[in-house]
PANUVEX-580103 format. One record per residue (C-alpha): residue number from 0; residue in one letter; chain; z, y, x. Coordinates in steps of 0.1 Angstrom, whole numbers, plus 5000, padded with zeros to 4 digits. Layout:
// residues N
NUM; A; A; Z; Y; X
...
END
This chain:
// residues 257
0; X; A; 9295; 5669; 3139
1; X; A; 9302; 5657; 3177
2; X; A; 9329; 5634; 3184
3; X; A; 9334; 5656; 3214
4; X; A; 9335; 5689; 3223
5; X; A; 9325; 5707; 3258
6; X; A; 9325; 5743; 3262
7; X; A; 9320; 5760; 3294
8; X; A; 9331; 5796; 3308
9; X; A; 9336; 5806; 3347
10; X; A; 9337; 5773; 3361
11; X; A; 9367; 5758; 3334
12; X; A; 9353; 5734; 3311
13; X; A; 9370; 5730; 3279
14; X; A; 9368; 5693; 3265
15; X; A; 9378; 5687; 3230
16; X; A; 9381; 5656; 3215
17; X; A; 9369; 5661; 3177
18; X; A; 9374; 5633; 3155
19; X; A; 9408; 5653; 3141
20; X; A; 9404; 5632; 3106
21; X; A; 9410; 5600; 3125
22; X; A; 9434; 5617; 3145
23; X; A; 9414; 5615; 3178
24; X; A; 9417; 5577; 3176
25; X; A; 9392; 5563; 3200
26; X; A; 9365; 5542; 3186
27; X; A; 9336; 5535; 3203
28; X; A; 9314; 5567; 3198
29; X; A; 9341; 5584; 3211
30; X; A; 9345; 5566; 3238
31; X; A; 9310; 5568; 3252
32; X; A; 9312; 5602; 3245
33; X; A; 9340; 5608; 3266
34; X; A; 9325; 5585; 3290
35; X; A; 9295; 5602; 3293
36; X; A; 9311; 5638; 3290
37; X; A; 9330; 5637; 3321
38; X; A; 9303; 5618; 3342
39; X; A; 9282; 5650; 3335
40; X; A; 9312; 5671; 3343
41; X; A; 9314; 5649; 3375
42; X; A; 9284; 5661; 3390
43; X; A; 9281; 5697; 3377
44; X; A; 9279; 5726; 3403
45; X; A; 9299; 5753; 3382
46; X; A; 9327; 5735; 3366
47; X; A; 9354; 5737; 3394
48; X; A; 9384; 5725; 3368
49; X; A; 9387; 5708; 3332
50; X; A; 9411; 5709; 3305
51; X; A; 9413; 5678; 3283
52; X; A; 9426; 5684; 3245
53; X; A; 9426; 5675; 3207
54; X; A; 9412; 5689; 3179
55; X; A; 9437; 5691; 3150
56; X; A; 9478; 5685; 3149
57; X; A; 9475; 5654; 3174
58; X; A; 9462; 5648; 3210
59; X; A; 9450; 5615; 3208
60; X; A; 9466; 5582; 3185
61; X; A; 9453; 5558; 3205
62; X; A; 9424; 5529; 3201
63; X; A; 9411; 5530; 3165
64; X; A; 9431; 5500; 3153
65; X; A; 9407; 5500; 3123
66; X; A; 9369; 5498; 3146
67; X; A; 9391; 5469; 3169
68; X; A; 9395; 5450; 3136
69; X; A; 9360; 5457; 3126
70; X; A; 9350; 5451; 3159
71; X; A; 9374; 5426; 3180
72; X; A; 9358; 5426; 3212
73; X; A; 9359; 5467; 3217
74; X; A; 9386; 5465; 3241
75; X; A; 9364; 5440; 3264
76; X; A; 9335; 5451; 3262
77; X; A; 9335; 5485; 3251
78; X; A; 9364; 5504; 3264
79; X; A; 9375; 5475; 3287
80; X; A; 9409; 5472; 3306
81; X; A; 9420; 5475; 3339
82; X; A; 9410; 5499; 3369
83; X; A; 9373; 5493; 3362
84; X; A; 9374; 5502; 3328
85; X; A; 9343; 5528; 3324
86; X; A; 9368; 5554; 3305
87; X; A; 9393; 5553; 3336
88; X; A; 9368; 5553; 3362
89; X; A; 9349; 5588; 3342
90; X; A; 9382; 5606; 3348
91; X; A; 9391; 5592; 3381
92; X; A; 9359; 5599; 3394
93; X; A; 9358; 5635; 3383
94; X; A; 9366; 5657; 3416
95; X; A; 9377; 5685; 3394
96; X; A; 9411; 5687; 3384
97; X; A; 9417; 5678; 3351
98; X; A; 9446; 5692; 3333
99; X; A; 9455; 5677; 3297
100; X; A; 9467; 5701; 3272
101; X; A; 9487; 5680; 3251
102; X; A; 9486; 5697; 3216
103; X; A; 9502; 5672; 3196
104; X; A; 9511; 5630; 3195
105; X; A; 9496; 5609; 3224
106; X; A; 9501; 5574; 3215
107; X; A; 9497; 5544; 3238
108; X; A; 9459; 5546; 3247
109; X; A; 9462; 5580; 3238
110; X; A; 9494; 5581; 3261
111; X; A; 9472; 5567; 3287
112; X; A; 9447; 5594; 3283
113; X; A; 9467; 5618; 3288
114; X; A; 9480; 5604; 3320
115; X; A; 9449; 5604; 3331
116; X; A; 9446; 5640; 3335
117; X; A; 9463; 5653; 3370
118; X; A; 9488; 5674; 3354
119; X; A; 9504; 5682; 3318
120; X; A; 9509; 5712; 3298
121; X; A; 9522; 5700; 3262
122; X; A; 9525; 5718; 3233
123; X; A; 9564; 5724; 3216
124; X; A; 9547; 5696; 3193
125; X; A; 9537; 5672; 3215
126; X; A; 9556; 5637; 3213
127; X; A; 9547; 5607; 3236
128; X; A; 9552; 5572; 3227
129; X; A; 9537; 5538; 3243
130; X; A; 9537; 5513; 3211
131; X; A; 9521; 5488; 3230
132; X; A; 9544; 5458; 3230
133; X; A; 9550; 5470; 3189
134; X; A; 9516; 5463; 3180
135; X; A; 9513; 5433; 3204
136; X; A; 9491; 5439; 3235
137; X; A; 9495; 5448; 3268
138; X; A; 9486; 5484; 3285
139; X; A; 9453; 5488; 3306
140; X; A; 9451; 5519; 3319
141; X; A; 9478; 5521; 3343
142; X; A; 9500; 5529; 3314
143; X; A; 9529; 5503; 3329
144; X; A; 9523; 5522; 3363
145; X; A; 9518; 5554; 3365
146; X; A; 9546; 5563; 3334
147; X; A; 9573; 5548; 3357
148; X; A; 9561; 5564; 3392
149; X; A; 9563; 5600; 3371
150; X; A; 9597; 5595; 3351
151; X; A; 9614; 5566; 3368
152; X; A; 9615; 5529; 3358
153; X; A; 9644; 5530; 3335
154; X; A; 9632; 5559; 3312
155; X; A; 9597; 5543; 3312
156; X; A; 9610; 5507; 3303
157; X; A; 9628; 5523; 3276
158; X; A; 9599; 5542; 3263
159; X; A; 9574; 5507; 3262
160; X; A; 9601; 5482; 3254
161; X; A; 9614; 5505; 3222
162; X; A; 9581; 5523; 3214
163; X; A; 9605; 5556; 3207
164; X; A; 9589; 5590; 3208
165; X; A; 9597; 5613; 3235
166; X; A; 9593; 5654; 3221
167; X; A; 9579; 5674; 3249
168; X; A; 9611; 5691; 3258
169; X; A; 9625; 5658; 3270
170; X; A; 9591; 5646; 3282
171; X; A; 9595; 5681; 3303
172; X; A; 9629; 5669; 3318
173; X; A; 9620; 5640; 3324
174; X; A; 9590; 5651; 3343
175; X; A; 9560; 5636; 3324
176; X; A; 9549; 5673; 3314
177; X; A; 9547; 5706; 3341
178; X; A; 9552; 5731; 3314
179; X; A; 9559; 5730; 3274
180; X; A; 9543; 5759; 3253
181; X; A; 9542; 5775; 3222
182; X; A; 9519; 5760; 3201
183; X; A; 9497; 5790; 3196
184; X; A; 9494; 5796; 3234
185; X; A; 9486; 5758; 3244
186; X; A; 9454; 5765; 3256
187; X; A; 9455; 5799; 3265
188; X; A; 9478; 5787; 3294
189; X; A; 9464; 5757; 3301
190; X; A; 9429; 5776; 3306
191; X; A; 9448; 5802; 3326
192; X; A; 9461; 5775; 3349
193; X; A; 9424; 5763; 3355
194; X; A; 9412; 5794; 3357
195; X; A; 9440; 5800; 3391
196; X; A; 9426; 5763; 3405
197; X; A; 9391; 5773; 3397
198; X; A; 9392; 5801; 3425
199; X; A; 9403; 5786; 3450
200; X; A; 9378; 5771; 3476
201; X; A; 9364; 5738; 3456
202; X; A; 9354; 5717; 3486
203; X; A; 9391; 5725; 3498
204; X; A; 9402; 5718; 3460
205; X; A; 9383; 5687; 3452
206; X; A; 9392; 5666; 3485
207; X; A; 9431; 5683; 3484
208; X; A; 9431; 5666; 3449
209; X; A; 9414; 5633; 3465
210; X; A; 9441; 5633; 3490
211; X; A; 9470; 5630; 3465
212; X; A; 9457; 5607; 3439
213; X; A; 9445; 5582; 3468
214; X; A; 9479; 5588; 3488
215; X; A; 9496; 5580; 3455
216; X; A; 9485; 5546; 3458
217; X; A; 9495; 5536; 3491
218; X; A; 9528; 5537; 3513
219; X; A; 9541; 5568; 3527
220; X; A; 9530; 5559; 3562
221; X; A; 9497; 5548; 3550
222; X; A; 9491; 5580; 3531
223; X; A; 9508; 5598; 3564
224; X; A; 9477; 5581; 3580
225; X; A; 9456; 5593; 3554
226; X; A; 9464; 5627; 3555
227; X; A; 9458; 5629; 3593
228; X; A; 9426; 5613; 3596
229; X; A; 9410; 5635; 3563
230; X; A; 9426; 5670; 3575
231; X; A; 9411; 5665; 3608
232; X; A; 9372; 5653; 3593
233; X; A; 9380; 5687; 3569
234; X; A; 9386; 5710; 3600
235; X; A; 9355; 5705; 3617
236; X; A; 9338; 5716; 3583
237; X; A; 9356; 5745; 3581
238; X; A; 9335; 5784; 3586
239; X; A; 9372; 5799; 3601
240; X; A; 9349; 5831; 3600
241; X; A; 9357; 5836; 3560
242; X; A; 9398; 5829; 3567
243; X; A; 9406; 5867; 3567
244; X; A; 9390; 5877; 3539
245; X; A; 9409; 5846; 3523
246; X; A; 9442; 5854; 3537
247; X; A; 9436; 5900; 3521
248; X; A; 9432; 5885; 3490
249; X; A; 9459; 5859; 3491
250; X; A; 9483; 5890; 3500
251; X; A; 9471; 5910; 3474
252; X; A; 9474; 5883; 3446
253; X; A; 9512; 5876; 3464
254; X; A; 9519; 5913; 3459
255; X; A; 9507; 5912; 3419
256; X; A; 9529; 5884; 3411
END
């Protein structure tokens, strides 16, 4: 049985992680499987959006606490930490949009997976929780960076300093999820969403999405800067001859909803 699941149907590719025994816990085959999974995704011509989800009652629990004591060096040299680690720069580097579909617990590298993804839909299920400081190391995916840019420093230092779960209506008012779902329709939604992102215009799609995760990075003047100088190198790509065709069907998909 594959540690990973990828399934593919009008440009959405579904992305399963499959250990559901282990409860998704990421040990090192599934780690180069994800790794390798969404480098191939990276590069494909007719996935134009991803979804990102567990097999079983949890998303993901995190690094396989039992492979890093059989293995103590998995964090350095297998998963690794920081911006360069190979697991965040498969998922960065992916110009699709990825769109987790949280169906149950995502736990501190887990947690970070999941905030890896562009956007959140989370099952009525899902719970969030960074145990990090509990089991005594330090985040490495951008876990201590990203948590507090989406929900606000005080909710995210409460979160890592207590290791509390949050439930996914809470992680929805807080902001950490777009939408919470029955469990039932999880990925029917999710998988509706990407099929809405998947058509639209990719090139338009992929270097929108560029634009905010980069901009997210820098100053608002910087990213200002940012915007300017890519929306004028875009416009001189653009064949203005296919706008009205665009803009019939944009009215008629306005007038349907």
């Amino acid at each position: 049985m594959s540690v990973i699941e990828v399934r593919e149907e009008a440009g959405v590719a579904l992305v399963t992680l499959n250990r559901p025994k282990a409860n998704n816990a990421l040990n090192r085959e599934l780690s180069e499987a994800i790794i390798a999974s969404f480098a191939e995704l990276a590069v494909s011509e007719s996935v134009r959006a991803i979804v990102l989800t567990g097999a079983g009652r949890v998303f993901c629990a995190g690094v396989d606490l039992k492979a890093l004591t059989d293995e103590p060096e998995l964090l350095s040299s297998g998963l690794g930490l920081g911006p360069q680690s190979p697991i965040q720069l498969a998922l960065d580097r992916c110009p699709q949009p990825i769109i987790g579909a949280i169906n149950g617990a995502a736990v501190t590298g887990g947690f970070e997976l999941a905030l890896a993804c562009d956007f959140l839909f989370a099952s009525e299920h899902a719970r969030f929780a960074d145990t990090h400081a509990r089991v005594g190391i330090l985040p490495g995916w951008g876990l201590s960076q990203k948590l507090s840019r989406l929900i606000g420093i005080n909710r995210a230092r409460e979160m890592s300093l207590t290791g509390n779960f949050v439930d996914a209506h809470r992680a929805e008012a807080w902001g950490l999820v777009n939408r919470v779902c029955a469990a039932d329709d999880l990925l029917s939604e999710a998988l509706a969403s990407a099929a809405q992102i998947a058509e639209a215009d990719p090139k338009a799609v992929f270097a929108l999405k560029s634009l905010m995760n980069d901009g997210a990075k820098e100053s608002l003047g910087d990213a200002l800067d940012m915007e300017g100088d890519r929306g004028n190198a875009f416009a001189k790509s653009v064949d203005y001859s296919q706008m009205g065709a665009r803009l019939a069907a944009l009215r008629q998909r306005a007038a349907k909803q």
